[in-house]
OpenMM code with the backbone's topology and positions (N, CA, C; nanometers):
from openmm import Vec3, app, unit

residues = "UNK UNK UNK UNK UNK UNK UNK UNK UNK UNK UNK UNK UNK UNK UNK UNK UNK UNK UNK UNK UNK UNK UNK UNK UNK UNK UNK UNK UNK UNK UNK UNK UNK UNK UNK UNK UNK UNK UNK UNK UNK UNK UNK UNK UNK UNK UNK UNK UNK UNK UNK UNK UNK UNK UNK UNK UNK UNK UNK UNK UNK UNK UNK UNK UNK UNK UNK UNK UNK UNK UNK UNK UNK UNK UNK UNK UNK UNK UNK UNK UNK UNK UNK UNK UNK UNK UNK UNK UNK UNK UNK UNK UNK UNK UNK UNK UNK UNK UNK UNK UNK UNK UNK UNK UNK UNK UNK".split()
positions = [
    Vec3(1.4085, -0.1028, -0.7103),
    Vec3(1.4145, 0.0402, -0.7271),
    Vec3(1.5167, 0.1016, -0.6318),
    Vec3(1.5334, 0.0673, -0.5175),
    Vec3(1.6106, 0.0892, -0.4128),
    Vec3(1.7396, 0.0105, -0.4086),
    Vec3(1.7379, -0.0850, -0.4395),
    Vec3(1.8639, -0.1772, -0.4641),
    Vec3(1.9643, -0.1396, -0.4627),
    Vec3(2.0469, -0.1779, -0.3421),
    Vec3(2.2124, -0.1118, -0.3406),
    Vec3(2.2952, -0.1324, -0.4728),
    Vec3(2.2774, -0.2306, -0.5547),
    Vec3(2.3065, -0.2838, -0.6841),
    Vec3(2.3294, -0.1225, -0.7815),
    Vec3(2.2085, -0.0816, -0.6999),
    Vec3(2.1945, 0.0609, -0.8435),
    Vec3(2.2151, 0.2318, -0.7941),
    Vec3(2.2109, 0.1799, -0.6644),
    Vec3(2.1884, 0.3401, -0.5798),
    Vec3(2.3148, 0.3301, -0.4870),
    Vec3(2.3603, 0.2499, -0.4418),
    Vec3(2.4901, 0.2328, -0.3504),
    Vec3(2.4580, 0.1821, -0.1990),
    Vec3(2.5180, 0.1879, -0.1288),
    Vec3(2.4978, 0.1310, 0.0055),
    Vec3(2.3751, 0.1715, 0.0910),
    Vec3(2.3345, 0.1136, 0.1317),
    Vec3(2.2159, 0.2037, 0.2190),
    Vec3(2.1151, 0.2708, 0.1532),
    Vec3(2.1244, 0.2589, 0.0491),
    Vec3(1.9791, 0.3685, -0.0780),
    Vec3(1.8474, 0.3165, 0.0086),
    Vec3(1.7456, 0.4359, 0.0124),
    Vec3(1.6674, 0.4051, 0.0787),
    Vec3(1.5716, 0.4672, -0.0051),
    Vec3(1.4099, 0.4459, 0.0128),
    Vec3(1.3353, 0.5639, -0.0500),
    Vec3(1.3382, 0.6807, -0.0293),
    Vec3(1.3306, 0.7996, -0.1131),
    Vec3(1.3475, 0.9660, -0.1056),
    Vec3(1.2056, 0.9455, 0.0247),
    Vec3(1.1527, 0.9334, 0.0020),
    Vec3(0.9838, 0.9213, 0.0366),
    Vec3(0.8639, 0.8095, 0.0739),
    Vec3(0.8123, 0.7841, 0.1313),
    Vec3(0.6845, 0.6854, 0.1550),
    Vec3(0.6011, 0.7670, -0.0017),
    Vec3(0.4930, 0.6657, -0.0533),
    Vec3(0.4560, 0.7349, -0.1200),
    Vec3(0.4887, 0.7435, -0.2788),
    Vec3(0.6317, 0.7604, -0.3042),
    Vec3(0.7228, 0.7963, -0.4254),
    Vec3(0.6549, 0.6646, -0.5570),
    Vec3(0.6271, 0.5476, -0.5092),
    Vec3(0.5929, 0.4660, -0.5811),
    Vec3(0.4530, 0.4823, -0.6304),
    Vec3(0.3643, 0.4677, -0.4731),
    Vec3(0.2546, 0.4772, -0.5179),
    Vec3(0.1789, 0.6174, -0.6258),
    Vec3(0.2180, 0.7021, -0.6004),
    Vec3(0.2008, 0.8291, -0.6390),
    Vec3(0.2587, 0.8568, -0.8237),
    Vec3(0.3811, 0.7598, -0.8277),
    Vec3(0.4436, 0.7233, -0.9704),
    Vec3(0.3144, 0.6762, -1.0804),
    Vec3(0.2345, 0.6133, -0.9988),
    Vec3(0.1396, 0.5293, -1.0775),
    Vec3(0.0022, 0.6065, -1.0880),
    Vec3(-0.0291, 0.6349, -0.9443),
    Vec3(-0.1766, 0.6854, -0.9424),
    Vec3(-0.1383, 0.7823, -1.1022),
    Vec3(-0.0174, 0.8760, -1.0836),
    Vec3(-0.0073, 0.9970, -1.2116),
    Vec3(0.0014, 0.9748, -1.3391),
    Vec3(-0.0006, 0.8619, -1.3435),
    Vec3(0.0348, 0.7605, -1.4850),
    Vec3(-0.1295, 0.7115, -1.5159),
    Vec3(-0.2589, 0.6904, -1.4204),
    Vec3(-0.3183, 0.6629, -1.4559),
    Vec3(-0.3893, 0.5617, -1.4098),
    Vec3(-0.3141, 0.4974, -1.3213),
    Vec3(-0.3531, 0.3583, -1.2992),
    Vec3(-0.4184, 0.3804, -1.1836),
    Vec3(-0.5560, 0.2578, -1.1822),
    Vec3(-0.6704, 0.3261, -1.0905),
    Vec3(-0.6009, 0.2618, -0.9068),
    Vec3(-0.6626, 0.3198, -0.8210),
    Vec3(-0.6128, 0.2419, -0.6278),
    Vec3(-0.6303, 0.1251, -0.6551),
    Vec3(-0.7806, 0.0941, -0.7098),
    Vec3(-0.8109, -0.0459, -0.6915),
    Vec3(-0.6919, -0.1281, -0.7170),
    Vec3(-0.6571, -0.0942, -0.8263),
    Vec3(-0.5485, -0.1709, -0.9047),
    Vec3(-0.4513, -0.1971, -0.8607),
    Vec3(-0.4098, -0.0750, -0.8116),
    Vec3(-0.2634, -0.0952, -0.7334),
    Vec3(-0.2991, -0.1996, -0.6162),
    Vec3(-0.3985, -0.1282, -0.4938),
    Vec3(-0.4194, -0.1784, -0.3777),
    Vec3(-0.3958, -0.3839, -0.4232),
    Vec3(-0.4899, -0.4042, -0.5498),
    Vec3(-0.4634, -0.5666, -0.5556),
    Vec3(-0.3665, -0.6132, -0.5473),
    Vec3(-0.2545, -0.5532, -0.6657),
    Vec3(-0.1189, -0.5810, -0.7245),
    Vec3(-0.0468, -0.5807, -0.5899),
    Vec3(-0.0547, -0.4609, -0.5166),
    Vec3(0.0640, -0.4810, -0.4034),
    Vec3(0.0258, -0.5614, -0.2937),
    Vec3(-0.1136, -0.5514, -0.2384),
    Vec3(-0.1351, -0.6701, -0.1481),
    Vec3(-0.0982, -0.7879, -0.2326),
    Vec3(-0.1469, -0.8641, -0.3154),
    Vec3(-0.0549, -0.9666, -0.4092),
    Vec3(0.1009, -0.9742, -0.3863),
    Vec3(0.1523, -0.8686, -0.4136),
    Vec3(0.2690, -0.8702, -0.4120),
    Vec3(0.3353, -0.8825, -0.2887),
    Vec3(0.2659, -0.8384, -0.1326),
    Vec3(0.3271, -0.8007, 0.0312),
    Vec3(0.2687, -0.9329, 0.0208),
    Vec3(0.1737, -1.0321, 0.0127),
    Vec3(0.1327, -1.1667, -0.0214),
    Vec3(0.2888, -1.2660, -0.0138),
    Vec3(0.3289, -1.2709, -0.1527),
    Vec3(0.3758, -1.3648, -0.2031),
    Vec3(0.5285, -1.3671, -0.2293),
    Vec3(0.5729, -1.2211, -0.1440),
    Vec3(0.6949, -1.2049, -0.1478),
    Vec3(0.7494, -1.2700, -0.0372),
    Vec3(0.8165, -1.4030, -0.0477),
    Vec3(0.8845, -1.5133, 0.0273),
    Vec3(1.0116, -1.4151, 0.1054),
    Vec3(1.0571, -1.3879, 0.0334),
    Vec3(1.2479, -1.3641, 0.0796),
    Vec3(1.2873, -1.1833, 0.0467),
    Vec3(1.3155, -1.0971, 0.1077),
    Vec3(1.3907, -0.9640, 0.1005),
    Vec3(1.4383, -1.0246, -0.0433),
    Vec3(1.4110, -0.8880, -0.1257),
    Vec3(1.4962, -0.8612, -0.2638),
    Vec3(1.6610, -0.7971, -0.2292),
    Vec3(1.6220, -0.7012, -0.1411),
    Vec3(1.7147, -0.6088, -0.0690),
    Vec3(1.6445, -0.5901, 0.0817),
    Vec3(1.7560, -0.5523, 0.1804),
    Vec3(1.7327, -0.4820, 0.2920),
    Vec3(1.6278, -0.4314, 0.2706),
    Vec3(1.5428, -0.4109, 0.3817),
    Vec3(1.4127, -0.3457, 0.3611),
    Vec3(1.2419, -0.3298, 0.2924),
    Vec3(1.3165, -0.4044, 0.1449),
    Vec3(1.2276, -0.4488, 0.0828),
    Vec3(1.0944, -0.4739, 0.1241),
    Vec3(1.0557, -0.5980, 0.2032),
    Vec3(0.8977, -0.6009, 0.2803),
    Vec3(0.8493, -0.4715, 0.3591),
    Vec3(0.9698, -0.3806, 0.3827),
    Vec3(0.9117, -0.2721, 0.4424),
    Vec3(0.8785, -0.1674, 0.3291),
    Vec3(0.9427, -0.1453, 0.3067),
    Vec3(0.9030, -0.0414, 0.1972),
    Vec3(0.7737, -0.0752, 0.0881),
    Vec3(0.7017, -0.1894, 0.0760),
    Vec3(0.6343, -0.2672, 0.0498),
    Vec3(0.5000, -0.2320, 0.1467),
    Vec3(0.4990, -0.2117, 0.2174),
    Vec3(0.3777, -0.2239, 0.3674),
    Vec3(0.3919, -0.0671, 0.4014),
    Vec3(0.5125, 0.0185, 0.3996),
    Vec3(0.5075, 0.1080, 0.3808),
    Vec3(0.3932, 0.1962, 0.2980),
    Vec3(0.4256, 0.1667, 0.1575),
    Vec3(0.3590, 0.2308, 0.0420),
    Vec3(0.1828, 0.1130, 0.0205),
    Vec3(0.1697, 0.0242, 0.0896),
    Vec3(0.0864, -0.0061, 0.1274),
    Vec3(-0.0239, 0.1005, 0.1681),
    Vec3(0.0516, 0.1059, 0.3420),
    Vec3(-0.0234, 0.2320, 0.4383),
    Vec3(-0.0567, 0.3852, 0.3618),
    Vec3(0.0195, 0.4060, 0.3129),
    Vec3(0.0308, 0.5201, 0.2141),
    Vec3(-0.0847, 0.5079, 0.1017),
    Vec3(-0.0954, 0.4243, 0.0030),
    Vec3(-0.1801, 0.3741, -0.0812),
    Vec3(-0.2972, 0.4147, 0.0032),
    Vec3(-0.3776, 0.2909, 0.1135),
    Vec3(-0.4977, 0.3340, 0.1370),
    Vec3(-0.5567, 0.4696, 0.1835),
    Vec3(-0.4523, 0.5229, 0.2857),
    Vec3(-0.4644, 0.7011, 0.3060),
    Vec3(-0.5050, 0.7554, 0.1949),
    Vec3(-0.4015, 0.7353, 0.1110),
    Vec3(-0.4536, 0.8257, 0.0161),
    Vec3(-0.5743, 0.8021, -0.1065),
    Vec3(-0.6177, 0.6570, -0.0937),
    Vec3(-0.7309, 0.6170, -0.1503),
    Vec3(-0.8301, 0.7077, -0.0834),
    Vec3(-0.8119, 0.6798, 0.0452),
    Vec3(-0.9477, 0.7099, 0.1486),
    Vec3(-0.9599, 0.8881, 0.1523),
    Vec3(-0.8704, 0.9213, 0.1482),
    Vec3(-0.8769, 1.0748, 0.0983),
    Vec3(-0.9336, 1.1034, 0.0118),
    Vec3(-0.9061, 1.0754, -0.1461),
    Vec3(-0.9343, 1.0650, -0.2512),
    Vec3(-1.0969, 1.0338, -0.3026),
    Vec3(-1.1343, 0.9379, -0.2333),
    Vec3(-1.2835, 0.8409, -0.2688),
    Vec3(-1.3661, 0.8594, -0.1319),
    Vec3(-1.4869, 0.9469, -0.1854),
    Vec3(-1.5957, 0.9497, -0.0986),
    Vec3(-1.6391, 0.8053, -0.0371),
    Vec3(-1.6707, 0.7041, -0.1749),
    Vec3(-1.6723, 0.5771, -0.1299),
    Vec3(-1.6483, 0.5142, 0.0252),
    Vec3(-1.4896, 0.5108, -0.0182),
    Vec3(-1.4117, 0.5256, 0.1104),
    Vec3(-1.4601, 0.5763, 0.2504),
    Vec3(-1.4582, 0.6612, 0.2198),
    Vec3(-1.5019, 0.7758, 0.3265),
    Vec3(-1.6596, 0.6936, 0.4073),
    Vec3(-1.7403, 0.6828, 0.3030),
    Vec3(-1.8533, 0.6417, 0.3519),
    Vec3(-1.8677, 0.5242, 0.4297),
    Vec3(-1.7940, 0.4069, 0.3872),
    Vec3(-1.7790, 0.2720, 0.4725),
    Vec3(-1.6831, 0.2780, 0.5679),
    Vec3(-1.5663, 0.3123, 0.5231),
    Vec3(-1.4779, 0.3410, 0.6818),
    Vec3(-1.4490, 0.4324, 0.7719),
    Vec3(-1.4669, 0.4549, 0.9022),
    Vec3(-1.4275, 0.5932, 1.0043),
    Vec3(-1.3230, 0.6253, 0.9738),
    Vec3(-1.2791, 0.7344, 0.9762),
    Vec3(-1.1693, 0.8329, 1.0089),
    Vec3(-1.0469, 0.7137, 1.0766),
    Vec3(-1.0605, 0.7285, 1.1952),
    Vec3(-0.9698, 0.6887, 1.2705),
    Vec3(-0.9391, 0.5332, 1.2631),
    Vec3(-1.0149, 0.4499, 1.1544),
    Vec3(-0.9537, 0.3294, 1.1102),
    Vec3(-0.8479, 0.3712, 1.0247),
    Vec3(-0.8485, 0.4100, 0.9523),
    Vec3(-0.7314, 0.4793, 0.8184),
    Vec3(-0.6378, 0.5706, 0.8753),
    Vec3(-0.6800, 0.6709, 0.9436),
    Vec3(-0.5907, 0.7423, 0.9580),
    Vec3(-0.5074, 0.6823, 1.1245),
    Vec3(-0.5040, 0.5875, 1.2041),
    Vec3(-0.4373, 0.5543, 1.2296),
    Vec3(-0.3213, 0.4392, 1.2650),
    Vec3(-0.4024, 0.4029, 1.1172),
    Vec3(-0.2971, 0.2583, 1.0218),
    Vec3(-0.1513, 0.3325, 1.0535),
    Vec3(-0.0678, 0.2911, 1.1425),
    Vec3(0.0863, 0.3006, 1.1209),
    Vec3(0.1803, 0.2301, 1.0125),
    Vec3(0.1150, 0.0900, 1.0947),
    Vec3(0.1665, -0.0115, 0.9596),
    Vec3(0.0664, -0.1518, 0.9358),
    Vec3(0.1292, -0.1719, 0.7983),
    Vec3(0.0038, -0.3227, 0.7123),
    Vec3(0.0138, -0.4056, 0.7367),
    Vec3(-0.1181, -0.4763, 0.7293),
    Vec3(-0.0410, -0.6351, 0.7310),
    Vec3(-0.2166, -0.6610, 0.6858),
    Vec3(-0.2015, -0.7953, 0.5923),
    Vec3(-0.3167, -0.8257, 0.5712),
    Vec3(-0.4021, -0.8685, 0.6757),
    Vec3(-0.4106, -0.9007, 0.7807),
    Vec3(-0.4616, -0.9621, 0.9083),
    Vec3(-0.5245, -0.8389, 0.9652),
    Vec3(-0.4811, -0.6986, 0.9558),
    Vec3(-0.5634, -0.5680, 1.0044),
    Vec3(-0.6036, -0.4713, 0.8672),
    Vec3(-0.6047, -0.5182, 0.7695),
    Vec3(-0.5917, -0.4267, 0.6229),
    Vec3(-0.7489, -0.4297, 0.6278),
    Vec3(-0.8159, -0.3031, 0.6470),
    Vec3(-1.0050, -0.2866, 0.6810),
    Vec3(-1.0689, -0.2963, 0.5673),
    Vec3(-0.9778, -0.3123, 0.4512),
    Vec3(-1.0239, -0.3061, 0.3259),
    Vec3(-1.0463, -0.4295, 0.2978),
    Vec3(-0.8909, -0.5326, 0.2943),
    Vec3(-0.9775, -0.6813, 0.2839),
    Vec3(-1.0710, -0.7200, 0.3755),
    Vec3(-1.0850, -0.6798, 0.5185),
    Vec3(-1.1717, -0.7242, 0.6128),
    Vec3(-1.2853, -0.7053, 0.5074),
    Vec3(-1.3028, -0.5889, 0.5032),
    Vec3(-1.4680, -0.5608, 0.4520),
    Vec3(-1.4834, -0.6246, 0.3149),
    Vec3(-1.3654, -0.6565, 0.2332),
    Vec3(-1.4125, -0.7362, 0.1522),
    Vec3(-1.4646, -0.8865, 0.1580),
    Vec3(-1.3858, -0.9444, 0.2241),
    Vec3(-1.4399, -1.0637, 0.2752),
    Vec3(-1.5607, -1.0574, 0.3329),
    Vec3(-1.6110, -0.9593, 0.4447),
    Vec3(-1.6732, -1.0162, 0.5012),
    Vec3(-1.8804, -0.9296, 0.3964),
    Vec3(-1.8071, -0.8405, 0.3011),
    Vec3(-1.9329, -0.8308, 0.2406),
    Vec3(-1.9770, -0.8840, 0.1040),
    Vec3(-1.7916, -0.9667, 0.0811),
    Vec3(-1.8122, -0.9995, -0.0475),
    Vec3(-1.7654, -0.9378, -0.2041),
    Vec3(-1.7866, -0.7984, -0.1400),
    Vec3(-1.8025, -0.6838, -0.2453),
    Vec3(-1.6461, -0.6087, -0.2836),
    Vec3(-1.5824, -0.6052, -0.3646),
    Vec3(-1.4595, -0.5643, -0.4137),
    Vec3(-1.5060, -0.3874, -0.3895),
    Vec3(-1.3969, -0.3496, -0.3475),
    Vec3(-1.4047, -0.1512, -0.4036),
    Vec3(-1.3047, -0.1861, -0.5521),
] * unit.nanometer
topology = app.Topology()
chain = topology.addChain("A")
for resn in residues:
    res = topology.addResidue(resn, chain)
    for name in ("N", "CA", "C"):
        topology.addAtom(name, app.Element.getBySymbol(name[0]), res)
């Protein structure tokens, strides 16, 4: 999406967000995404482009904020200040797989 290939040197995202937000409006549920892109920050071996894994972990951090905003759910199993002061992802601190693993239970 960013790819100097299509945008020119240095193209960067307008926004954190711009992706995830493309989809939630289209329909498609967090859960869904949250899988697909952890899957995807997973199994992505090698930069597509500059930046790539970031912008990736980026819209990650972004994703769950705005899940956790969104879903009382949310709200109810995790504090405030786990979510809101996620800077950046990585599956090894992501409170969402923690708690999935460790209860079993998918959101």
């Amino acid at each position: 999406m960013y790819d100097e290939e299509y945008n020119g040197p240095g193209a960067k995202p307008e926004s954190v967000g711009l992706i995830i937000d493309t989809f939630i409006k289209s329909g498609i549920s967090y859960s869904k995404l949250y899988y697909t892109l952890k899957d995807k920050i997973e199994c992505t071996t090698f930069e597509k482009y500059e930046g790539y894994s970031k912008v990736l972990t980026d819209e990650m951090c972004y994703l769950i904020k705005t899940w956790y905003k969104n879903e009382r759910r949310l709200r109810d199993i995790f504090p405030n200040d786990v979510i809101n002061n996620m800077t950046t992802y990585s599956t090894s601190k992501d409170p969402i797989n923690k708690y999935i693993k460790e209860n079993g239970t998918p959101l």
